[in-house]
C-alpha positions in Angstrom: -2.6 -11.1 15.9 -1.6 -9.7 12.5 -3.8 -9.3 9.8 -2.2 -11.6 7.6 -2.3 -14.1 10.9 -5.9 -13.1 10.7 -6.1 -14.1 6.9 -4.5 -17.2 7.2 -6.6 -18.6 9.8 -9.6 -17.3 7.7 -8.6 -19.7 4.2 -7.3 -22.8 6.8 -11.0 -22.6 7.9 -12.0 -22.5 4.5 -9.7 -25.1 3.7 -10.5 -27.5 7.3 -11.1 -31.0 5.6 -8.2 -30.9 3.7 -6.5 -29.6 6.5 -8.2 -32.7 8.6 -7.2 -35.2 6.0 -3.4 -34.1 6.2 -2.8 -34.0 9.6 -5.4 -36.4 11.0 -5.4 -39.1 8.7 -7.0 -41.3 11.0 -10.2 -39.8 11.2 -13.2 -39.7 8.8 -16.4 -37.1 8.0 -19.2 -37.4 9.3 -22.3 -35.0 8.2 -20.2 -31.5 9.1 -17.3 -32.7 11.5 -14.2 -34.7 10.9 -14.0 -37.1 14.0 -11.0 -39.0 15.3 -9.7 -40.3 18.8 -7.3 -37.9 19.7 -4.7 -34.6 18.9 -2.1 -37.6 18.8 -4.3 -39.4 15.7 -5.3 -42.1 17.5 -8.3 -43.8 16.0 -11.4 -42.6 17.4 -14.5 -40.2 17.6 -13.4 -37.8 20.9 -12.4 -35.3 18.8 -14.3 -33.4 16.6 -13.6 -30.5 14.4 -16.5 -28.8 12.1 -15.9 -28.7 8.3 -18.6 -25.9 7.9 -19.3 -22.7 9.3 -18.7 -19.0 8.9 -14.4 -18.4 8.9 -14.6 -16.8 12.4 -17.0 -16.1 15.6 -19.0 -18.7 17.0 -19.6 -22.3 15.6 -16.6 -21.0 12.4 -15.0 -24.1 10.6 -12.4 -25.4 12.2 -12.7 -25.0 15.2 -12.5 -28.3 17.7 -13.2 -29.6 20.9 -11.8 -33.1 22.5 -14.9 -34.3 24.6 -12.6 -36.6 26.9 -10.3 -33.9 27.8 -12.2 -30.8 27.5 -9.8 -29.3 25.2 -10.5 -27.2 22.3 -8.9 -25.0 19.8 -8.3 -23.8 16.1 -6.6 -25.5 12.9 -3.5 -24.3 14.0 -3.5 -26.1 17.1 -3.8 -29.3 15.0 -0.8 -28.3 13.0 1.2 -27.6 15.8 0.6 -30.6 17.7 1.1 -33.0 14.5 4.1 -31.6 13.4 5.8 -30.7 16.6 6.6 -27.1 15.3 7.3 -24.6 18.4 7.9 -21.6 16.8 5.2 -19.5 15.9 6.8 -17.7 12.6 7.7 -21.7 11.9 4.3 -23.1 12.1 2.8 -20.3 9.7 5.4 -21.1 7.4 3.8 -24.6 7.3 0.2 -23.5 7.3 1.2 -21.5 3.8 2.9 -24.6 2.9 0.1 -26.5 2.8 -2.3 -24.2 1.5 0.4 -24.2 -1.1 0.6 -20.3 -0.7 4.0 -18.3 -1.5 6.1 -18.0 2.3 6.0 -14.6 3.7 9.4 -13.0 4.4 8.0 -10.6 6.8 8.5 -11.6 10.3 4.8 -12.2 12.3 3.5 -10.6 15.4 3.8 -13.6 18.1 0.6 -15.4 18.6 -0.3 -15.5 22.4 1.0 -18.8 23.5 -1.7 -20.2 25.1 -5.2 -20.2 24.9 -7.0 -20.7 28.5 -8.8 -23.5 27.7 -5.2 -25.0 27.4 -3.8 -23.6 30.7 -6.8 -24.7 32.6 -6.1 -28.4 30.9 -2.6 -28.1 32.4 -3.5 -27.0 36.2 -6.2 -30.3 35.4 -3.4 -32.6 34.7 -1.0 -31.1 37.9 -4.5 -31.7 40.0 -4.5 -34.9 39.3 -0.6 -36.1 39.5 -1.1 -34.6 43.0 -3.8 -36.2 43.5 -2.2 -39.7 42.8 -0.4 -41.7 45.3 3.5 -43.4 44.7 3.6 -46.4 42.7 4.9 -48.4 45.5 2.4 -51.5 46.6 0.0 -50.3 44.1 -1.2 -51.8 40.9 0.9 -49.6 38.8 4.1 -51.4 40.6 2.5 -54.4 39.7 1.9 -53.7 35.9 5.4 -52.5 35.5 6.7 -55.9 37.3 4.7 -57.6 34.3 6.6 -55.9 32.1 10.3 -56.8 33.6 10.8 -53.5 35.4 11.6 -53.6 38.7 13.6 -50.7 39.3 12.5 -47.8 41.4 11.0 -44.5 39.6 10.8 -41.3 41.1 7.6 -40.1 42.9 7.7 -36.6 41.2 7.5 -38.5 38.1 5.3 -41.7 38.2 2.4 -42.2 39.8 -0.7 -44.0 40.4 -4.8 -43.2 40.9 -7.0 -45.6 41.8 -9.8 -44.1 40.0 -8.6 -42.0 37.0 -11.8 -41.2 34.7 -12.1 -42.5 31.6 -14.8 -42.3 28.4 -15.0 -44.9 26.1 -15.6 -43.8 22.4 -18.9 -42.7 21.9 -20.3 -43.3 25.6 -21.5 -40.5 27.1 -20.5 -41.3 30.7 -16.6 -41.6 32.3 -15.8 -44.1 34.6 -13.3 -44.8 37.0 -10.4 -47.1 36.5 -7.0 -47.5 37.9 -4.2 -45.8 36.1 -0.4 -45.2 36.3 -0.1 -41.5 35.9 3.4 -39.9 34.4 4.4 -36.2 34.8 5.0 -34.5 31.7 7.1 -31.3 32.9 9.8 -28.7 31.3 13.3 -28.2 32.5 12.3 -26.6 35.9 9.9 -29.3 36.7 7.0 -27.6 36.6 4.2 -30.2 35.2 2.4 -29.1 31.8 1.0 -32.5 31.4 0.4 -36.1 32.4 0.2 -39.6 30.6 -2.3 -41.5 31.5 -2.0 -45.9 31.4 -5.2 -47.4 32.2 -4.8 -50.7 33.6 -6.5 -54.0 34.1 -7.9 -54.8 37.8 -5.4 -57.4 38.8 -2.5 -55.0 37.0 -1.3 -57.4 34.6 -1.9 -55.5 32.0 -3.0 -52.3 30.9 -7.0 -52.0 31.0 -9.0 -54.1 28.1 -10.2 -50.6 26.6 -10.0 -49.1 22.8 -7.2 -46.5 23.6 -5.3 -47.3 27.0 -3.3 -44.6 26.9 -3.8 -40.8 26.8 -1.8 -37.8 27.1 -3.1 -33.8 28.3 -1.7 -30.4 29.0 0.9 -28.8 27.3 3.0 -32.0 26.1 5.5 -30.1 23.2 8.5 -29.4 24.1 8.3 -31.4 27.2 8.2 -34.9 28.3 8.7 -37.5 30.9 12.0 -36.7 32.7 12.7 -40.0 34.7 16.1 -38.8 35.5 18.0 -35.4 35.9 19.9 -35.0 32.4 23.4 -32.8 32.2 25.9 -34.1 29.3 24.7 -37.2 28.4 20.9 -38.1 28.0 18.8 -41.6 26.3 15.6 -40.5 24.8 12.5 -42.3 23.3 8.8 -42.6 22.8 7.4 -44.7 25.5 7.3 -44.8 29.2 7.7 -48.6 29.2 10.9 -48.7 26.7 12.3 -46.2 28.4 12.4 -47.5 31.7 13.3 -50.6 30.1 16.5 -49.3 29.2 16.7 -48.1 32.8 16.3 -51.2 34.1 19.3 -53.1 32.3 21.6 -49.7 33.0 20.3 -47.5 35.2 23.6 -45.7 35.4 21.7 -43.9 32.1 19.7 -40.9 32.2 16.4 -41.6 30.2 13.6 -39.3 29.1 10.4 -40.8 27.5 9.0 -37.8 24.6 5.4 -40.1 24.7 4.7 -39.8 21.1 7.2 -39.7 17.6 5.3 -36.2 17.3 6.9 -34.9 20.6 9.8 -36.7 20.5 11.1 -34.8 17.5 10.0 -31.6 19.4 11.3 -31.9 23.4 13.7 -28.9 24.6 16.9 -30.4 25.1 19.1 -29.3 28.2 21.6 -26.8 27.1 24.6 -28.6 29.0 23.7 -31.6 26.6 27.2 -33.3 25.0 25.9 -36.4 23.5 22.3 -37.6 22.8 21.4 -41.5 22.5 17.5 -41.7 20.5 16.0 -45.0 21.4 14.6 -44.8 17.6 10.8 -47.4 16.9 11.2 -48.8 13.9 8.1 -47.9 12.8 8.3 -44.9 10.0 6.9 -42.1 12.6 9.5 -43.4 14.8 12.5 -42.8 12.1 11.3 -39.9 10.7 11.1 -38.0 14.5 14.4 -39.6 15.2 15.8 -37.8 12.2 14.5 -34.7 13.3 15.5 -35.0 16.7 19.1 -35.9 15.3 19.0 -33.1 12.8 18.0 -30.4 15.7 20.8 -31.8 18.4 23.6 -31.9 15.7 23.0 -28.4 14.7 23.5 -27.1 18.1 27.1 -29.7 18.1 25.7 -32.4 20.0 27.0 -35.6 18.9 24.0 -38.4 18.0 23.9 -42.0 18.3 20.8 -43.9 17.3 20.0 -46.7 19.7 18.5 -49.8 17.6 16.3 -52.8 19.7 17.1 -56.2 18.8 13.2 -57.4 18.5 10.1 -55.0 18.5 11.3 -52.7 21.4 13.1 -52.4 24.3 10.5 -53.5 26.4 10.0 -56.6 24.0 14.3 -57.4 24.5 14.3 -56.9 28.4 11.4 -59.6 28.7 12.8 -61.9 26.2 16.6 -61.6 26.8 16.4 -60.1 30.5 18.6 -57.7 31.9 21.7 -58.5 31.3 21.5 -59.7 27.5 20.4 -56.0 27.0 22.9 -54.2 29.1 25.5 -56.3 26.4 22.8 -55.0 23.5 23.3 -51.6 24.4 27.2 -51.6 25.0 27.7 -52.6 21.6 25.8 -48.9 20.6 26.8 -46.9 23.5 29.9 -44.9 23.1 32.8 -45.7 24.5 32.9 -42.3 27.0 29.7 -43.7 28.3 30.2 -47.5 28.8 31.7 -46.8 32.3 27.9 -45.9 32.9 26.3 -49.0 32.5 29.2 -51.5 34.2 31.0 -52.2 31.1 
């Protein structure tokens, strides 16, 4: 690590509440920490990064840990997981931004990419999909079903444990609870990550807990591949509108990124001729859309923003079934790619 790397680091820590405040806004202090759910900003007290300390060594501002996934790291880590930056030199650049310090021209010594709390969080998460069985007969089948999707997913990418473990804010104990598990892996398929569903006992929902949903390992730049992806390719947030889209034309590849943070970040396949966003119309959902967009165009792949008639996709397939969205889509899909979906 440089010593301006070194420096840097050494004023964020100085600097950690603000820091907090930016890129976790849905946390709050308490006494020395900053506390929130998650590294995705989900409401919460898992997380916890201390405001206070010396600027390196042991117990240094900063530095945090995520008690429900045994995670840890620096302020950096934060930034790059909010932002969805991948490139080291790039995520300096937005360090300095925000410590509203001048950009260095200099090129940086690459960071090490990993830290091994991180890799060991990654073989965690490939444990686990491995140790989960296919959806088929289980109650991850049967949540899906309650959600309109009936088609068939791929083993090496959705999965289901029976007992996936899972603390509550602020309890001190895990328990076991069933769970859909997806694989979160990179263009070779290795797994860096899963997502984890909770669900209710009798599947008909997901589990009656404060955040259902979780994500570890290594998620930027990756994501749920639910189908092999050459020229053409339909991305989006979640596993559920995703597979939605599936379901009315499965004749479309579809990727779910899991969070508008990833989403804006995930490593498109360098075949890739035309890219369909399945954008949420929330503002983190249009602003990663246009980032996605923005990075595809640059590299000449023609974008075409995919808009659901209601909330979602999820919420059209339910209310309009099938076939009402196969029409939805049509109207949006290019005309190259309509032979896809049987129109």
């Amino acid at each position: 690590m440089s010593p301006e790397t070194e420096e840097l680091l050494r004023e964020l820590a100085v600097n950690a509440e603000s820091v907090c405040r930016h890129y976790l806004p849905a946390g709050r202090r308490e006494g020395m920490y900053w506390l929130v759910g998650d590294l995705q900003n989900h409401p919460g007290r898992s997380l916890f990064v201390r405001l206070s300390g010396p600027t390196s060594g042991t117990g240094a501002a900063g530095k945090w840990t995520d008690a429900a996934t045994g995670e840890h790291g620096d302020l950096l880590d934060i930034i790059r997981e909010r932002t969805g930056i991948t490139r080291f030199p790039d995520l300096l650049t937005e360090a300095r931004t925000h410590l509203g310090r001048p950009v260095s021209l200099q090129p940086e010594v690459s960071r090490k990419p990993e830290s091994k709390s991180r890799g060991d969080t990654r073989e965690a998460a490939a444990r686990l999909f491995a140790a989960s069985v296919p959806i088929s007969g289980t109650l991850a089948e049967t949540y899906l079903r309650s959600r309109g999707i009936t088609c068939s997913v791929p083993d090496a990418v959705l999965r289901f444990h029976p007992k996936c473990w899972y603390r509550e804010e602020g309890a001190r104990k895990a328990v076991p609870m069933p769970a859909m598990i997806a694989a979160v892996t990179d263009a070779a398929g290795r797994i860096h990550g899963v997502h984890r569903t909770w669900l209710a006992a009798d599947g008909g929902g997901k589990a009656d807990v404060r955040v259902p949903k979780r994500a570890m390992g290594l998620l930027i730049g990756n994501a749920v591949r639910i189908d092999p992806a050459l020229d053409i390719l339909v991305i989006g947030e979640g596993i559920e509108t995703m597979l939605s889209i599936r379901e009315a034309a499965p004749g479309l590849p579809v990727w779910a990124g899991l969070s508008s943070f990833h989403l804006g970040a995930v490593s498109l396949p360098e075949s890739l001729q035309r890219l369909y966003i399945a954008r949420d119309g929330d503002p983190a959902g249009e602003r990663a859309a246009e980032k996605l967009s923005d990075r595809a165009t640059a590299i000449g792949i023609a974008v075409q923003l995919l808009e659901p008639r209601l909330g979602d996709f999820n919420d059209d397939l339910r209310t309009d079934g099938p076939d009402a969205l196969r029409r939805h889509l049509a109207e949006q899909i290019g005309p190259e790619d309509r032979h896809r979906i049987g129109i």
